[in-house]
Legacy VTK file of the C-alpha trace (Angstrom):
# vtk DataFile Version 3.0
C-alpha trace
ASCII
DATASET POLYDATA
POINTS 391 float
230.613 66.563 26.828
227.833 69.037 27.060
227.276 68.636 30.451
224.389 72.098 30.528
222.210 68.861 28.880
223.507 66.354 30.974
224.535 62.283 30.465
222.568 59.706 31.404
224.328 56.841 33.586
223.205 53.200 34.712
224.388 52.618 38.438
224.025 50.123 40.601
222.068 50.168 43.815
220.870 47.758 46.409
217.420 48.095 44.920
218.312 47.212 41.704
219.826 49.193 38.889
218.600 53.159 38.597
219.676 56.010 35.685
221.355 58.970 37.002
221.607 62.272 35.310
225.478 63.888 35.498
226.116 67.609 34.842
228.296 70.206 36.331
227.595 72.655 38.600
229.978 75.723 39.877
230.426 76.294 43.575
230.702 79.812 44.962
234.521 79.051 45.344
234.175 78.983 41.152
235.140 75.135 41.050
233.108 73.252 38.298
232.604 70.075 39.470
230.142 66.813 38.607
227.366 66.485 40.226
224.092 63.562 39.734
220.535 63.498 40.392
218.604 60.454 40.583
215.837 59.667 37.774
214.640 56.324 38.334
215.023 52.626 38.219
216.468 51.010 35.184
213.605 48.225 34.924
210.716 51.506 35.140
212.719 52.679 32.742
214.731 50.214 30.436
215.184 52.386 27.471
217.570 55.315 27.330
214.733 57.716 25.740
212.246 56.512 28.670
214.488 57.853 31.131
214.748 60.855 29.444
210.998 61.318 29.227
211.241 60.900 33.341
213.593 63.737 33.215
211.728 65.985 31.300
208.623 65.176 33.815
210.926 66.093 36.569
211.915 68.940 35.294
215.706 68.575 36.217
217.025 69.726 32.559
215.514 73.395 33.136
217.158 72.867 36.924
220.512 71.642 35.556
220.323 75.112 32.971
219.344 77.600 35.173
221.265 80.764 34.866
222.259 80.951 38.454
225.042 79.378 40.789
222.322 78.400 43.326
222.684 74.327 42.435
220.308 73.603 45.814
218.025 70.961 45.519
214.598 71.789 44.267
211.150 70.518 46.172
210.119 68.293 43.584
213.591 66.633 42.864
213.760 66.011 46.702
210.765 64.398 47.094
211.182 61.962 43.708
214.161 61.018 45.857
212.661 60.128 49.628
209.510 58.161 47.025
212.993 56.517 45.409
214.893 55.906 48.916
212.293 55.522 51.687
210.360 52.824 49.410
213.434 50.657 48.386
215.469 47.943 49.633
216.978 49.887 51.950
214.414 51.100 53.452
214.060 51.254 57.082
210.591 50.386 57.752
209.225 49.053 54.782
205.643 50.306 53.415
202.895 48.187 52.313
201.709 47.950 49.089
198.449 49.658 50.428
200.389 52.770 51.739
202.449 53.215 48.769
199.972 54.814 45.985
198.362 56.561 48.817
201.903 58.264 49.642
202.700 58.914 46.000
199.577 60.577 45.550
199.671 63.398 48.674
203.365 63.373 47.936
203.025 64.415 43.988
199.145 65.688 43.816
199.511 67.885 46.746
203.269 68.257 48.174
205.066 68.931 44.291
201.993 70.387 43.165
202.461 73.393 45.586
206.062 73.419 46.486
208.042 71.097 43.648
209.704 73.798 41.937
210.882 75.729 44.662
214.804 75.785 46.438
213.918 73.230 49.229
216.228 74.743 51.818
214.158 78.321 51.204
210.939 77.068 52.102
209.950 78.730 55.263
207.602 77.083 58.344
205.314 79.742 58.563
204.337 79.391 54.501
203.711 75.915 55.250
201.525 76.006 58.377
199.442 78.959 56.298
199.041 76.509 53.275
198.013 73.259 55.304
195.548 75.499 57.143
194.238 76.823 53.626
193.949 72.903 52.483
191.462 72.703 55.815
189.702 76.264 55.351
189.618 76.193 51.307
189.848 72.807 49.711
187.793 71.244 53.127
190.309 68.546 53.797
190.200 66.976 56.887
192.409 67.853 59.696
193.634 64.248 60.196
194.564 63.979 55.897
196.361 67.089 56.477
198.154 65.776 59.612
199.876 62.827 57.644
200.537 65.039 54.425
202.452 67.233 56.820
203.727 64.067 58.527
204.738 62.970 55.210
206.453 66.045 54.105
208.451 66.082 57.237
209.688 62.903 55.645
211.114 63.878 53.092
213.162 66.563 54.545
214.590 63.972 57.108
215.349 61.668 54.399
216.937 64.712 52.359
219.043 65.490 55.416
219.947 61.612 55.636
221.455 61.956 52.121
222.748 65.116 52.606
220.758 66.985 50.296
219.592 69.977 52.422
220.428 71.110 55.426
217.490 72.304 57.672
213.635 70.666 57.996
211.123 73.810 58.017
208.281 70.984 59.083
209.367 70.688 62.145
207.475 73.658 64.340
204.305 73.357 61.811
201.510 72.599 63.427
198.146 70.971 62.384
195.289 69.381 64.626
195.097 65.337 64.131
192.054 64.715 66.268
189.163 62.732 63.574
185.687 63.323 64.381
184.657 59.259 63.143
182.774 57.649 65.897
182.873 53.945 64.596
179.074 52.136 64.745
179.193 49.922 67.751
176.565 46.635 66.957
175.425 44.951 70.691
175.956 40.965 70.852
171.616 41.052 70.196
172.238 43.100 66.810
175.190 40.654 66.154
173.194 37.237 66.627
170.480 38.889 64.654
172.622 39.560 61.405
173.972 36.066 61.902
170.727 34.606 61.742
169.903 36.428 58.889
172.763 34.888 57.192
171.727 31.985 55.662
175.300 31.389 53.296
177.289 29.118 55.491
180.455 31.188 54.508
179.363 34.425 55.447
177.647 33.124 58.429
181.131 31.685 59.775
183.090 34.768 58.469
180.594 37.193 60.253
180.970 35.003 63.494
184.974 34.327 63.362
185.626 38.361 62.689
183.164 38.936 65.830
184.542 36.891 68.018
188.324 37.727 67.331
188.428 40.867 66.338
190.270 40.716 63.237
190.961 43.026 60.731
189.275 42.389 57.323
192.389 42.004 55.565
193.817 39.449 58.272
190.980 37.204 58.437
190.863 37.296 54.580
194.049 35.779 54.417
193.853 32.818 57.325
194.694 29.378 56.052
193.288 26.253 57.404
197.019 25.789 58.669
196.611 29.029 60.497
194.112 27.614 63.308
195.783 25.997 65.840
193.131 23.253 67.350
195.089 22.145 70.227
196.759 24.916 70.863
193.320 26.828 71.174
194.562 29.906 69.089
194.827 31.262 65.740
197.886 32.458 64.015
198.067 36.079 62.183
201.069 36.108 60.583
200.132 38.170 57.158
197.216 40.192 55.251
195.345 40.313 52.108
195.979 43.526 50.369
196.093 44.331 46.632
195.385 40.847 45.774
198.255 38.789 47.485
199.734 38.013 51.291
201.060 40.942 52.955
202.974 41.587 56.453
200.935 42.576 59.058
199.478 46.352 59.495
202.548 46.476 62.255
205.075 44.592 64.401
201.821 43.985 67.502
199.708 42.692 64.796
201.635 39.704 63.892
200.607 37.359 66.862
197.690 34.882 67.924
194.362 35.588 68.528
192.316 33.205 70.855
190.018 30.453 69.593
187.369 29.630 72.117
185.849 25.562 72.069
182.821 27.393 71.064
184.118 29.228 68.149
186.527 25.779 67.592
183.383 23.866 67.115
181.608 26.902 64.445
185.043 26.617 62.180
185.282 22.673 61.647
181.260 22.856 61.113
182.257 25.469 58.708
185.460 23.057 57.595
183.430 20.097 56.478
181.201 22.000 54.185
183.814 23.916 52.746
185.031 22.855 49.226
188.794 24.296 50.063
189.924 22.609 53.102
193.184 21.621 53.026
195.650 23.098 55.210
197.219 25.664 52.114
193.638 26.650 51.223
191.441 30.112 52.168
189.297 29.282 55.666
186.852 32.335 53.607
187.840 31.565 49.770
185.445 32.884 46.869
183.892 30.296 45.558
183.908 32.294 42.408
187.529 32.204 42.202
187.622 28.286 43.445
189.052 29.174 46.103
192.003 30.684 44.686
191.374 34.496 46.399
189.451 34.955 49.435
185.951 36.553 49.260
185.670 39.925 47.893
184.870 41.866 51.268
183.492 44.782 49.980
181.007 42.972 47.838
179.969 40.375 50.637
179.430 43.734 52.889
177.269 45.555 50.433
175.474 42.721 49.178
175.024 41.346 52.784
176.370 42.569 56.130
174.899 46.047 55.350
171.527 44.612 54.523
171.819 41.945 57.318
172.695 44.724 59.637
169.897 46.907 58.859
167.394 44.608 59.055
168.757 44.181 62.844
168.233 47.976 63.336
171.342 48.977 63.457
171.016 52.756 62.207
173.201 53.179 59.004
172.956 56.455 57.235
173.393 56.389 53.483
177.048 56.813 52.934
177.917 55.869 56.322
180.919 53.764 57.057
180.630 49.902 58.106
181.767 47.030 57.501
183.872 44.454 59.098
186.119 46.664 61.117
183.127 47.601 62.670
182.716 44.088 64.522
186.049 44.551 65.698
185.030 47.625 67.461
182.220 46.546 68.818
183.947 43.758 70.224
186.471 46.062 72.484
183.750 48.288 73.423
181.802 45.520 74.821
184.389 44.008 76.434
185.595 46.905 78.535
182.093 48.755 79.092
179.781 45.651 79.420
182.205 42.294 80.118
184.569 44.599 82.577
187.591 42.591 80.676
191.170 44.347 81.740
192.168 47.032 78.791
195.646 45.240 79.080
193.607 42.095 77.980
191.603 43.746 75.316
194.553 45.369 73.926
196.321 42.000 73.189
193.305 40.624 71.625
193.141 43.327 69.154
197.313 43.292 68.980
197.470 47.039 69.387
201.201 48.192 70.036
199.943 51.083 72.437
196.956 50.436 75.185
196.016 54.233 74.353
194.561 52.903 70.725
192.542 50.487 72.489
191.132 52.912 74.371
191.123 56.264 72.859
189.697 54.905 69.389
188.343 50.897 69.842
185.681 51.686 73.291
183.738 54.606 73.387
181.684 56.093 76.028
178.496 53.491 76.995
175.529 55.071 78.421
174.566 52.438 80.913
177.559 52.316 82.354
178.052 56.081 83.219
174.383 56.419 84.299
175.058 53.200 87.106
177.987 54.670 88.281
176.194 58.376 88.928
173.589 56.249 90.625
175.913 54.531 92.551
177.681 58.410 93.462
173.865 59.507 94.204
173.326 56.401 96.234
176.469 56.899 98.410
175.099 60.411 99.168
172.064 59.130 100.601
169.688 59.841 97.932
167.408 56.778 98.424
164.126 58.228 96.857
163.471 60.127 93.044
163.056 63.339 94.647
165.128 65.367 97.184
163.057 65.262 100.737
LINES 1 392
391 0 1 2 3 4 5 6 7 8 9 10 11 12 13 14 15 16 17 18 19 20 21 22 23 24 25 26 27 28 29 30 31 32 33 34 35 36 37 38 39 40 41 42 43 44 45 46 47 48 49 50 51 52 53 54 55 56 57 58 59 60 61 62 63 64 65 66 67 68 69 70 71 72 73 74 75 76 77 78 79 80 81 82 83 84 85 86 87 88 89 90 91 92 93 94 95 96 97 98 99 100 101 102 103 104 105 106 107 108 109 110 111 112 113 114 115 116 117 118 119 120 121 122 123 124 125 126 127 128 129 130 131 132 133 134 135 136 137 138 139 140 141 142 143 144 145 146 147 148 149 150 151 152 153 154 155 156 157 158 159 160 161 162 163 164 165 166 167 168 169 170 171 172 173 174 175 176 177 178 179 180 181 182 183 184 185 186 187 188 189 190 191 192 193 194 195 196 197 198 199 200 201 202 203 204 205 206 207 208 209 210 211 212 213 214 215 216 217 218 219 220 221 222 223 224 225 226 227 228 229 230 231 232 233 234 235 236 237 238 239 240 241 242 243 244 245 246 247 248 249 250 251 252 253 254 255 256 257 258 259 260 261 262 263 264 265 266 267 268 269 270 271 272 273 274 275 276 277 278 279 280 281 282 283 284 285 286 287 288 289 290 291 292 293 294 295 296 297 298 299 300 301 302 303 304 305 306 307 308 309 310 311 312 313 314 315 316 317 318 319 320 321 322 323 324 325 326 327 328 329 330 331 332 333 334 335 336 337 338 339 340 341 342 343 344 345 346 347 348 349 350 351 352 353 354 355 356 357 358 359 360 361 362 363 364 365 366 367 368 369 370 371 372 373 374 375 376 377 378 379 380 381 382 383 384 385 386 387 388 389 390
């Protein structure tokens, strides 16, 4: 066997079947022994000649043939492996099917692109940190994109050192800044009542009012069932989200809880629940009506066609290209209830189901005017200054 070209071999994994690629190599001891990199699963793949298109596009054949002993692992090679391992059945902490092509993509458009046909193990962490910083000063990426494709590359190294194939992590002392400069528009309870008013659809008008009061994310509230509102129990159940057209987990462990369902609110959702078409207890509370109420509605369509408009015509002040939507009523929610309705952060952060109290705070309230002003007067007040003007 010509092992300089390789042999392809089916074996059998957790996550299903994958093709291997066997050759030698020769150790600096001068043993020749077998070694195998991974090409891909057997049902991407199901032909022999597929998989050996995936190894061309990988590039292993001209690894397998170099002239030299050095049989490390190369960038590219490692990083086809942490996308095979870190994605599987075995993964640790599964990934969504949102995060998945978004991973791929920094991993193989920006990661491989720069670094894939280098000796992993040689790749030093001052290169790096000069080459994220270029990605901010030359390509204008945003710090916080280049935080998580360094967060993603340090990834793959720990998953390489898992499996043994390398040795050291350069990632590790590379620094980047993470801190995002999006302020999220914050809507007051008037500029709320004014876009539900303006909502004449009976749909929307409940959506718009349910994601409000609760706080929901888009994709959570997308996917509620009629089963999922607990009457008596005065709750609602988030157990999943809409993403990429069918029921996912929940964004992360926090998020899969109850959120509460005032008598108020109650008595919005059955009014809403005798008009709909879909109410049994399997159907969408917000289906399209398009679809028959096989998918939920479309968000991004309702929010162009109407919550932009509706919000707009309330005065909320939306540049063109400016972000907002229905996160943005989740937002304005927390901020209200810690600046305005005093509410405990501990209590605001189990509404929204954060894991850590510092989200809550650090990203979901932001600094209210009124408030600060009062409590300077209050300061000013305490020092005795009764009048406008020092006397």
């Amino acid at each position: 066997m010509d092992y300089q070209r390789g042999a392809l071999r089916k074996v059998h994994r957790k996550a299903g079947e994958i093709w291997v690629l066997r050759y030698r190599v020769t150790h600096a001891d001068g043993r020749r022994v077998e070694n195998t990199l991974p090409v891909g699963l057997v049902r991407d793949f199901p032909k022999g000649r597929d998989a050996w298109r995936e190894v061309d596009r990988l590039g292993l054949l001209i690894r397998i043939n170099d002239e030299s002993t050095d049989t490390r692992i190369r960038f590219d090679a490692l990083a086809e492996h942490y996308l095979k391992a870190d994605f599987g059945a075995d993964a640790v902490r599964p990934k969504s099917v949102n995060t998945i092509p978004i991973v791929e993509h920094y991993v193989r458009d920006y990661l491989c692109k720069r670094w894939g046909g280098e000796i992993a193990e040689d790749i030093k962490a001052l290169e790096l940190q000069r080459w994220l910083k270029s990605l901010h000063d030359e390509q204008e990426l945003a710090w916080t994109t280049i935080a998580k494709i360094r967060g993603i590359m340090l990834r793959v190294y720990k998953v390489g050192v898992l499996h043994d194939l390398v040795t050291v992590n350069p990632v590790g002392p590379v620094e980047t800044r993470s801190k995002s400069n999006y302020r999220a528009i914050v809507i007051t309870p008037a500029q709320t009542f004014a876009i539900l008013k303006s909502l004449t659809n009976a749909l929307h008008f409940a959506l718009v009012l349910t994601c409000a009061a609760t706080a929901l994310r888009a994709s959570e509230i997308l996917s509620l069932r009629w089963e999922d509102v607990r009457w008596e129990e005065g709750r609602i159940r988030v157990s999943k989200r809409w993403a990429k057209g069918a029921d996912g987990e929940t964004k992360t462990e926090a998020s899969d809880g109850y959120v509460p369902l005032h008598p108020l609110l109650a008595d919005h959702m059955r009014e809403w629940g005798e008009q709909t078409p879909y109410a049994k207890g399997s159907d969408f509370v917000f289906p399209s009506l398009r679809a028959r109420g096989k998918k939920p509605l479309y968000a991004s369509t309702f929010v162009a066609d109407y919550l932009r408009p509706a919000a707009k015509g309330a005065g909320v002040a939306i540049a063109d290209g400016q972000r907002f939507g229905l996160h943005n009523l989740r937002h304005s929610l927390s901020n209200w209830l810690v600046n305005k309705g005093k509410i405990e952060p501990k209590t605001v952060q189990g509404i929204l189901r954060h894991s850590k109290i510092q989200t809550t705070l650090d990203l979901y309230t932001q600094e209210d005017g009124d408030e600060t002003r009062a409590a300077q007067g209050e300061f000013l007040a305490a020092l005795g200054m009764k009048t406008q003007a020092i006397q």
